[in-house]
Backbone as CSV, one residue per row, in Angstrom:
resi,resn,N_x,N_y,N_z,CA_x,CA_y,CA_z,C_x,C_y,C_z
1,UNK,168.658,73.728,159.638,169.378,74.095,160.827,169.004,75.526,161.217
2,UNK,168.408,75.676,162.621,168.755,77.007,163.207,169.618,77.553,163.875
3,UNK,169.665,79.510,163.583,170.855,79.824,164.468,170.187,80.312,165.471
4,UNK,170.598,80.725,166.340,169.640,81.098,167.593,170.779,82.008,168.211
5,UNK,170.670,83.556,168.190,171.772,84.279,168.728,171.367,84.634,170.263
6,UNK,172.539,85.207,170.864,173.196,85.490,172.199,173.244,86.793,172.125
7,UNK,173.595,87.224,173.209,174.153,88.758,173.852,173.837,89.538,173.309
8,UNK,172.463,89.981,172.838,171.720,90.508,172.733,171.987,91.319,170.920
9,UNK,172.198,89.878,170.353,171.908,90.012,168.678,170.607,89.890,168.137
10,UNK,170.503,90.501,166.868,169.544,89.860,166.533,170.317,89.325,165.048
11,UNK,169.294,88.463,164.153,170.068,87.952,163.049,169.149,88.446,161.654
12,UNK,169.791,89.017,160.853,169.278,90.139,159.964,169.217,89.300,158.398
13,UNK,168.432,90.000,157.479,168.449,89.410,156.050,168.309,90.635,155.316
14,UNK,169.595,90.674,154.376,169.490,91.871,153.655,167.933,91.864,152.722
15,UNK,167.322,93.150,152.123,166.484,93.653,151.580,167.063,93.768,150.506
16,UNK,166.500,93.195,149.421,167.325,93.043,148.176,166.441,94.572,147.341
17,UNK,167.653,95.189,146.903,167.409,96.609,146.137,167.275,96.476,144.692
18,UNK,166.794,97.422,143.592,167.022,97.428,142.364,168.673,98.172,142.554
19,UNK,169.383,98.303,141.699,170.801,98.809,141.498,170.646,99.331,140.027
20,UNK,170.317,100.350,139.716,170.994,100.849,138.459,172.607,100.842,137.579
21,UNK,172.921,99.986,136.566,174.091,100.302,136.245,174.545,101.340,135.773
22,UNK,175.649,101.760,136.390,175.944,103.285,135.671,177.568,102.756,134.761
23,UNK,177.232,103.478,133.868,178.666,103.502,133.241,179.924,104.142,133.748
24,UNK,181.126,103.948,134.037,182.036,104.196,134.547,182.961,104.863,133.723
25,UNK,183.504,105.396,134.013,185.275,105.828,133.346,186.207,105.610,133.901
26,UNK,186.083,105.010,135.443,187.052,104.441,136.282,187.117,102.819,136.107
27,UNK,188.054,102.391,136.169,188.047,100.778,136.055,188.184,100.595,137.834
28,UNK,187.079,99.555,137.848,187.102,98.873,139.351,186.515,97.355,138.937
29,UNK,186.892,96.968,139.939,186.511,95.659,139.974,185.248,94.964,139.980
30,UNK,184.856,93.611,139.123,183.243,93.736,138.805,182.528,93.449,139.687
31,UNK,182.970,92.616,140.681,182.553,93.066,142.384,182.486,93.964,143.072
32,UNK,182.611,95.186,142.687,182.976,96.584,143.509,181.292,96.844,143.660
33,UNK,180.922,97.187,144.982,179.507,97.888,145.464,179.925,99.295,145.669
34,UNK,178.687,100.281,145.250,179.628,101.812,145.927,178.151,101.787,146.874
35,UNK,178.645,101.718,147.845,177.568,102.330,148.732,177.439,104.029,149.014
36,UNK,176.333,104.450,148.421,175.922,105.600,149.001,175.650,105.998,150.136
37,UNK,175.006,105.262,150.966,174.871,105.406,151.970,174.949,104.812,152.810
38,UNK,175.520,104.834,154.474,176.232,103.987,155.535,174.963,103.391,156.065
39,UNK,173.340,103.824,155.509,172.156,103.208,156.386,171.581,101.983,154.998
40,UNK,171.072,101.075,155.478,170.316,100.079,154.773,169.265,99.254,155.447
41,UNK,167.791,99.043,154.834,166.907,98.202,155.416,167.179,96.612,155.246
42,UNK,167.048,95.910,156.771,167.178,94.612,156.590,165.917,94.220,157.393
43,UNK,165.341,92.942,157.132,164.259,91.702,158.121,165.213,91.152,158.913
44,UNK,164.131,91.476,159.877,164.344,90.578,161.055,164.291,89.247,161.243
45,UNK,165.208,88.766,161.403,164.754,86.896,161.252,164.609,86.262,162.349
46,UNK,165.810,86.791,163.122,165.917,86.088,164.453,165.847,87.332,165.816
47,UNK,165.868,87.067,167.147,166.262,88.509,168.100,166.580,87.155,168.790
48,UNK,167.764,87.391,169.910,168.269,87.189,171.295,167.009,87.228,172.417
49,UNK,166.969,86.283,173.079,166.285,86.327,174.350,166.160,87.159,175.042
50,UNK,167.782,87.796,175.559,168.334,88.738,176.419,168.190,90.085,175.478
51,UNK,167.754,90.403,174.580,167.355,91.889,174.151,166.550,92.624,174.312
52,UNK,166.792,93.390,174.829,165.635,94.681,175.491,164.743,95.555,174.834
53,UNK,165.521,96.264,173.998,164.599,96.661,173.099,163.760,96.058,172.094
54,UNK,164.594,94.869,171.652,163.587,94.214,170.059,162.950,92.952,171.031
55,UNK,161.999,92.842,170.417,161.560,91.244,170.713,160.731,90.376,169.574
56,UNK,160.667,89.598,170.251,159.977,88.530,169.104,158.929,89.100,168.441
57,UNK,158.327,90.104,168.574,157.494,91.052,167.654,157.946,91.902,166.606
58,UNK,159.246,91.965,166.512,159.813,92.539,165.702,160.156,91.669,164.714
59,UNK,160.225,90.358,164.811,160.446,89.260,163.898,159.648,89.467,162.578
60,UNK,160.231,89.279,161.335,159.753,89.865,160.277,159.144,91.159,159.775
61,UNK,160.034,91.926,160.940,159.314,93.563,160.405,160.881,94.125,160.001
62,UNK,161.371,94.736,159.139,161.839,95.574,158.039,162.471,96.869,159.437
63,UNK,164.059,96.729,159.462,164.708,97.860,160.421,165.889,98.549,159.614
64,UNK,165.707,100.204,159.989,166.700,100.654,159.629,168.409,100.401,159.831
65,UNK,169.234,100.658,159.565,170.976,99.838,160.050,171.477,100.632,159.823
66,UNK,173.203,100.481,160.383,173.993,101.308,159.898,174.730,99.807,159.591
67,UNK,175.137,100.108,158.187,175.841,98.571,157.387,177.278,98.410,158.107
68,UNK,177.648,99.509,158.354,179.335,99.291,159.026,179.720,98.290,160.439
69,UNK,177.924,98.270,160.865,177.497,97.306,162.207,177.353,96.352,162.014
70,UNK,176.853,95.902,160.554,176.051,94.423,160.401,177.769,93.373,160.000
71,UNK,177.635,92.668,160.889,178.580,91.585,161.224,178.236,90.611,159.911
72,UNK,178.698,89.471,159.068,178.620,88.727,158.026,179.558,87.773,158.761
73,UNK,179.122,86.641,158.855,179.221,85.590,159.544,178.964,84.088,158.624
74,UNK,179.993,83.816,158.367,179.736,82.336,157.363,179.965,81.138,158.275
75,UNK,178.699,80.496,158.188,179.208,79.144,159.021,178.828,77.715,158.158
76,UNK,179.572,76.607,157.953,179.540,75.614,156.850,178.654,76.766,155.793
77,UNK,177.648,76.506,154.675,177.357,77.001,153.578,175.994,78.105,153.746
78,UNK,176.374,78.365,155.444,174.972,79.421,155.327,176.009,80.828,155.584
79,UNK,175.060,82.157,155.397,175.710,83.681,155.787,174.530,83.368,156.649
80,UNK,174.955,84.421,157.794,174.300,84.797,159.093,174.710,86.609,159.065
81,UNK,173.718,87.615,158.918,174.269,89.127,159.460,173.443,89.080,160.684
82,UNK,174.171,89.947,161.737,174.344,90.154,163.052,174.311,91.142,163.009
83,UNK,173.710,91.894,164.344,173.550,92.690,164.836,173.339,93.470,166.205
84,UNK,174.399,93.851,166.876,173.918,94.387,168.652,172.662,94.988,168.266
85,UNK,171.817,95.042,169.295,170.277,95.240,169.277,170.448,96.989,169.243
86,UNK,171.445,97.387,169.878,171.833,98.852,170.295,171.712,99.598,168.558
87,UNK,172.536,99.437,167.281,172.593,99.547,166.224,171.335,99.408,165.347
88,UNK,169.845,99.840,165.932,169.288,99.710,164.863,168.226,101.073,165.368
89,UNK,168.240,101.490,164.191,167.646,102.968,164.467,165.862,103.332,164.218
90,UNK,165.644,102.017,164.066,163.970,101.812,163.816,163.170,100.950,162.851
91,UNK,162.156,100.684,163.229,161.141,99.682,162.912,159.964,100.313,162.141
92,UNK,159.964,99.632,160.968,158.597,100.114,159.815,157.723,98.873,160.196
93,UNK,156.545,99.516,160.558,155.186,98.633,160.704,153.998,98.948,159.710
């Protein structure tokens, strides 16, 4: 099944990181992520028709984010991240 976004989304795939474990002295939960930082690289999977800046050339090229933007979207057993086209601060070629 494809998703095919609107109003000028595009549809993103996180960039899977190494994560170092650090040892704690705080108890948190074993799900707890600490994000360092509010920016993260994701692929491009999908872009909107109606988007101005990205286009279908950007499809499979690697963009900077701000994670607080990227939408997580579950529909039956797939994730979908989203994104206004406006929220992405650049393209590695």
């Amino acid at each position: 099944m494809r998703f095919e976004p609107f109003n000028r989304h595009i549809v993103l795939k996180p960039i899977e990181t190494e994560t170092k474990e650090e040892k704690s002295t705080i108890l948190v939960p074993d799900n707890y992520v600490q994000n360092k930082t509010p920016y993260e690289t994701y692929k491009v999977i999908e872009v909107s028709r109606d988007c101005e800046k990205m286009s279908d050339i950007h499809i499979g090229r690697h963009v900077v984010v701000n994670n607080g933007m990227v939408e997580e979207i579950k529909v039956r057993e797939a994730t979908y991240y989203l994104l206004l086209e406006n929220y992405v601060y650049g393209v590695f070629y």
